[in-house]
ZADO-1210 file (C-alpha; in nm, 4 decimals, padded with zeros to 6 digits):
<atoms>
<atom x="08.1809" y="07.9279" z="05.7799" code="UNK" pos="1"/>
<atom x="08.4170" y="07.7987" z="05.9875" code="UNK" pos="2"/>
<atom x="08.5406" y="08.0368" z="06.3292" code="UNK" pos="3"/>
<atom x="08.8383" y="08.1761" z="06.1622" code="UNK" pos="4"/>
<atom x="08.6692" y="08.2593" z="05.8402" code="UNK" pos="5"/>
<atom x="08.4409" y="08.4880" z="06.0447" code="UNK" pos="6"/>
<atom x="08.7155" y="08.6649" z="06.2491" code="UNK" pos="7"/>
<atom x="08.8257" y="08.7429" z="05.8768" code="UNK" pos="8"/>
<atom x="08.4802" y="08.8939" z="05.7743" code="UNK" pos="9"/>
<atom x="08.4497" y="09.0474" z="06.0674" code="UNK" pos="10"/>
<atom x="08.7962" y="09.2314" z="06.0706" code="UNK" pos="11"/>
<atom x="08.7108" y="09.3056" z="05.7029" code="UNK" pos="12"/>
<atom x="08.3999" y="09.4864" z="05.8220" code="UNK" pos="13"/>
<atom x="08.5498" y="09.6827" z="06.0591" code="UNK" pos="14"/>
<atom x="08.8062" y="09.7977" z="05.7950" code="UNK" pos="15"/>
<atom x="08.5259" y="09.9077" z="05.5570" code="UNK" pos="16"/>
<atom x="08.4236" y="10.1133" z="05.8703" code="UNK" pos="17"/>
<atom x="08.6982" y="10.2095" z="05.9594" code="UNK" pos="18"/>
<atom x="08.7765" y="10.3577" z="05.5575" code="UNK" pos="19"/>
<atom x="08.4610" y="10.5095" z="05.5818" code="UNK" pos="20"/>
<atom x="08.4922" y="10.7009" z="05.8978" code="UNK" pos="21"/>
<atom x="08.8895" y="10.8279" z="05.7905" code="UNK" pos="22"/>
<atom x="08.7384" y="10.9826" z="05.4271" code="UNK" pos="23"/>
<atom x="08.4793" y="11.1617" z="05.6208" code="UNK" pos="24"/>
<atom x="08.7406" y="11.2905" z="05.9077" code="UNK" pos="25"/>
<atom x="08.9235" y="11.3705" z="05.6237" code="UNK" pos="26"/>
<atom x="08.7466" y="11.5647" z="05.4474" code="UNK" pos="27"/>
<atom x="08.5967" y="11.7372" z="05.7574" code="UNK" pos="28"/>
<atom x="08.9962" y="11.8283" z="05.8267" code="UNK" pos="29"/>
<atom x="09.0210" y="11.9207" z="05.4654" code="UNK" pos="30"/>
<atom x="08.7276" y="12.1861" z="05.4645" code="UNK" pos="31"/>
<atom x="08.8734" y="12.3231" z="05.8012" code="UNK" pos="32"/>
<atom x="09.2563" y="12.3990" z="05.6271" code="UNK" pos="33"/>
<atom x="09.3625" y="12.6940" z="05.5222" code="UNK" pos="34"/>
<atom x="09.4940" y="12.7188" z="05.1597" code="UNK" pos="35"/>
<atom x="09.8512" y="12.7019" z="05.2319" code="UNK" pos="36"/>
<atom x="09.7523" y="12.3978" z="05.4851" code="UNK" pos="37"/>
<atom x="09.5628" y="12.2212" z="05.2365" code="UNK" pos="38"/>
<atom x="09.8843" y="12.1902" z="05.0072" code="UNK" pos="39"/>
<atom x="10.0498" y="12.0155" z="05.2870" code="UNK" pos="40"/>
<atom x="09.7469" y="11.7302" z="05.2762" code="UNK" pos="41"/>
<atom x="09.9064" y="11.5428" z="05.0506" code="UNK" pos="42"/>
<atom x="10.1879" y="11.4587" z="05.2275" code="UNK" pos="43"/>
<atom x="09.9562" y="11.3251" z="05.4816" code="UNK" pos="44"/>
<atom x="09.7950" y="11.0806" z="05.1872" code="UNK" pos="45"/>
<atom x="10.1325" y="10.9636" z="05.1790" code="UNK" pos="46"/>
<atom x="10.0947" y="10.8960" z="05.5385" code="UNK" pos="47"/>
<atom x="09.7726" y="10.7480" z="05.4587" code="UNK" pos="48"/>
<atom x="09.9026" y="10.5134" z="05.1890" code="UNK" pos="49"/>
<atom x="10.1967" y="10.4184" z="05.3523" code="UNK" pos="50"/>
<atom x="09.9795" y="10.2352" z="05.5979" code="UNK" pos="51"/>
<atom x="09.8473" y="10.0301" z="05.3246" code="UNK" pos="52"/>
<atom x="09.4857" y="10.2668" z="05.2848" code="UNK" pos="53"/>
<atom x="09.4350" y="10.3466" z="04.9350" code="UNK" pos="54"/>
<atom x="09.3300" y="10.6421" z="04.8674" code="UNK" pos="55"/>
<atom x="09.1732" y="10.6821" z="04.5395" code="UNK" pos="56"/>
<atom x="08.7659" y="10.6430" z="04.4775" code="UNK" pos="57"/>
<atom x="08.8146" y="10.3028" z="04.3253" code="UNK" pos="58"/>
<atom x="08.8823" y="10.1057" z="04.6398" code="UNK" pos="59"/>
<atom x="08.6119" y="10.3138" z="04.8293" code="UNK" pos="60"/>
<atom x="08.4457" y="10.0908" z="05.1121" code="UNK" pos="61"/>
<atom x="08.1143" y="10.1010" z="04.8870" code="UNK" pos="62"/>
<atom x="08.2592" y="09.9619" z="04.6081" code="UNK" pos="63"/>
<atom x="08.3831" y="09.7243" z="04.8101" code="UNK" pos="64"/>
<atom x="08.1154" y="09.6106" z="04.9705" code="UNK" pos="65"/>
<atom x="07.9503" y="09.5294" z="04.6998" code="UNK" pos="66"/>
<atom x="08.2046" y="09.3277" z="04.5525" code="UNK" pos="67"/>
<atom x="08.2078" y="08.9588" z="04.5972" code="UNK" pos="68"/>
<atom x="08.3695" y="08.8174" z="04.8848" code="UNK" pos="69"/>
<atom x="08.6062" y="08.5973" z="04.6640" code="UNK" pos="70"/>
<atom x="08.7525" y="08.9551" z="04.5341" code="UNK" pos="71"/>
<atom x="08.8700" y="09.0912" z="04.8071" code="UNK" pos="72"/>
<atom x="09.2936" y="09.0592" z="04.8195" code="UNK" pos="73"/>
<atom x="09.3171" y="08.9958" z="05.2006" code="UNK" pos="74"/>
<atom x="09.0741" y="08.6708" z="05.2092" code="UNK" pos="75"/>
<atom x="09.1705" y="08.3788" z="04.9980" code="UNK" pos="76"/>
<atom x="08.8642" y="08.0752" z="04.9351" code="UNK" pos="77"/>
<atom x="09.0009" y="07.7513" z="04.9661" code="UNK" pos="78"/>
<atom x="08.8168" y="07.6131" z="04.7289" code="UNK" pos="79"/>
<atom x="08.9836" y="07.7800" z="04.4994" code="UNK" pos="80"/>
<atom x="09.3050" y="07.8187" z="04.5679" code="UNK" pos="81"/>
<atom x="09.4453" y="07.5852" z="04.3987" code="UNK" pos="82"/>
<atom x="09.2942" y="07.7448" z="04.0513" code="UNK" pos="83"/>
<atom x="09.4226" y="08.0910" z="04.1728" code="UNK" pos="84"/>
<atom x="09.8085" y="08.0047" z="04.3756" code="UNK" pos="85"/>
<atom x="09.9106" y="07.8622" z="04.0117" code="UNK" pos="86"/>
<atom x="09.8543" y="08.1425" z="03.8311" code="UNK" pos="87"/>
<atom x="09.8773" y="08.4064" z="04.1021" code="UNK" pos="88"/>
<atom x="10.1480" y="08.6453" z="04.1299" code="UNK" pos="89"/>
<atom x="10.1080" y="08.6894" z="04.5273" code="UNK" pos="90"/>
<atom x="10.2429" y="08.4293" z="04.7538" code="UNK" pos="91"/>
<atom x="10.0078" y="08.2402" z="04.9454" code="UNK" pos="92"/>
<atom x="09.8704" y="08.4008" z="05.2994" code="UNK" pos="93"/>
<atom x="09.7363" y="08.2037" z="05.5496" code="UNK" pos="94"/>
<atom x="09.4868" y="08.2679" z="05.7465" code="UNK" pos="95"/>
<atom x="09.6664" y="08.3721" z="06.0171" code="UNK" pos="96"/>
<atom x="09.8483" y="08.6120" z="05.8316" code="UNK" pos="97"/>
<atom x="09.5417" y="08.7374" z="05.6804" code="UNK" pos="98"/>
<atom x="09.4160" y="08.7791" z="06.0665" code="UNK" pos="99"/>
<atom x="09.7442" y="08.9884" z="06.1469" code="UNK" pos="100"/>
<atom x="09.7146" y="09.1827" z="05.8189" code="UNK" pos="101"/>
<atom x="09.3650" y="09.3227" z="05.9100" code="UNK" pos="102"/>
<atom x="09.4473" y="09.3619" z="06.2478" code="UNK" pos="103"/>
<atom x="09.7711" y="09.6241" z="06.2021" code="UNK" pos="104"/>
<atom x="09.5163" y="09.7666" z="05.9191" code="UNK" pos="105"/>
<atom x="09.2601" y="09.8067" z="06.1501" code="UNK" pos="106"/>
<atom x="09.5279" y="09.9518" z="06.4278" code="UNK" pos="107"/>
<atom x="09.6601" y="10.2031" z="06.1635" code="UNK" pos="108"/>
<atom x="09.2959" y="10.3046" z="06.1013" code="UNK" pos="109"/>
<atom x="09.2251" y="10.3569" z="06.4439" code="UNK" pos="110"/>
<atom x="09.6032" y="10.5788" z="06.4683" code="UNK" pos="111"/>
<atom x="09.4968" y="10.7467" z="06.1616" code="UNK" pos="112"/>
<atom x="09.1665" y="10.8436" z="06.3215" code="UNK" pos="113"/>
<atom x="09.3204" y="10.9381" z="06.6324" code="UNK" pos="114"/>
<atom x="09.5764" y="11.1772" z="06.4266" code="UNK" pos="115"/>
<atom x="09.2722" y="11.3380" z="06.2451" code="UNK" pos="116"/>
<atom x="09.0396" y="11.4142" z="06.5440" code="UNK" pos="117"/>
<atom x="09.3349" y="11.5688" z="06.6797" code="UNK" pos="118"/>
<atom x="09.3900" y="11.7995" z="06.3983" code="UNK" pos="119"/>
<atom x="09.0494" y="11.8873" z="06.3487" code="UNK" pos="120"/>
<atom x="09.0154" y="11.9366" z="06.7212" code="UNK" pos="121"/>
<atom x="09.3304" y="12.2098" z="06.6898" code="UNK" pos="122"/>
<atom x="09.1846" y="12.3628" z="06.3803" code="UNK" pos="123"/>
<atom x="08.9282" y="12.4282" z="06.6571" code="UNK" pos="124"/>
<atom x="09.0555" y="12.5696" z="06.8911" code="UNK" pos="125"/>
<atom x="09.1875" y="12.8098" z="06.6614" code="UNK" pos="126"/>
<atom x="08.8680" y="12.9560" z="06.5518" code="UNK" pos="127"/>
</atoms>
């Protein structure tokens, strides 16, 4: 693998993390609401999808790990890209753009994190 490829993987990684650690915050946040509170969690998975984080259980970070690499929409193989590009409704990323992808991804994670720990942190403090 070439240095770029790796910076991909690697970012990828850190995403899977990072998906990981926001269900559990979540649902740590979601045990701590109050009834009336917990109807106002979905506008926060809008939140939460609007930064490009599924949230349903099929694109759970386990599932995705143990998918192959060549399935993953954010990294595209060279080798066969010019199989896939034909038929492929998606444009064609590059790898920079991949890089720049994962990286507001992995920002908006980290934001989304930051938003949680804050809420569960007041939820707190009012117990």
């Amino acid at each position: 693998m070439d240095g770029l490829t790796k910076q991909v993987v690697t970012l990828n990684n850190k995403v899977d993390a990072l998906y990981e650690i926001i269900q559990q915050l979540t649902n740590q946040v979601s045990e701590h609401l109050s009834p009336e509170e917990s109807t106002n969690s979905s506008g926060e998975n809008m939140t939460f999808t609007h930064y490009g984080f599924p949230t349903s259980v099929s694109h759970s970070p386990k599932i995705r790990k143990t998918s192959s690499l060549e399935e993953h929409k954010d990294i595209l193989i060279d080798d066969e890209y010019i199989e896939t590009s034909y038929y492929s409704q998606e444009p064609f990323l590059t790898a920079d753009i991949q890089i720049q992808r994962l990286t507001a991804q992995l920002t908006a994670a980290y934001n989304r994190i930051a938003a949680l720990e804050e809420q569960l942190l007041s939820q707190r403090v009012h117990f």
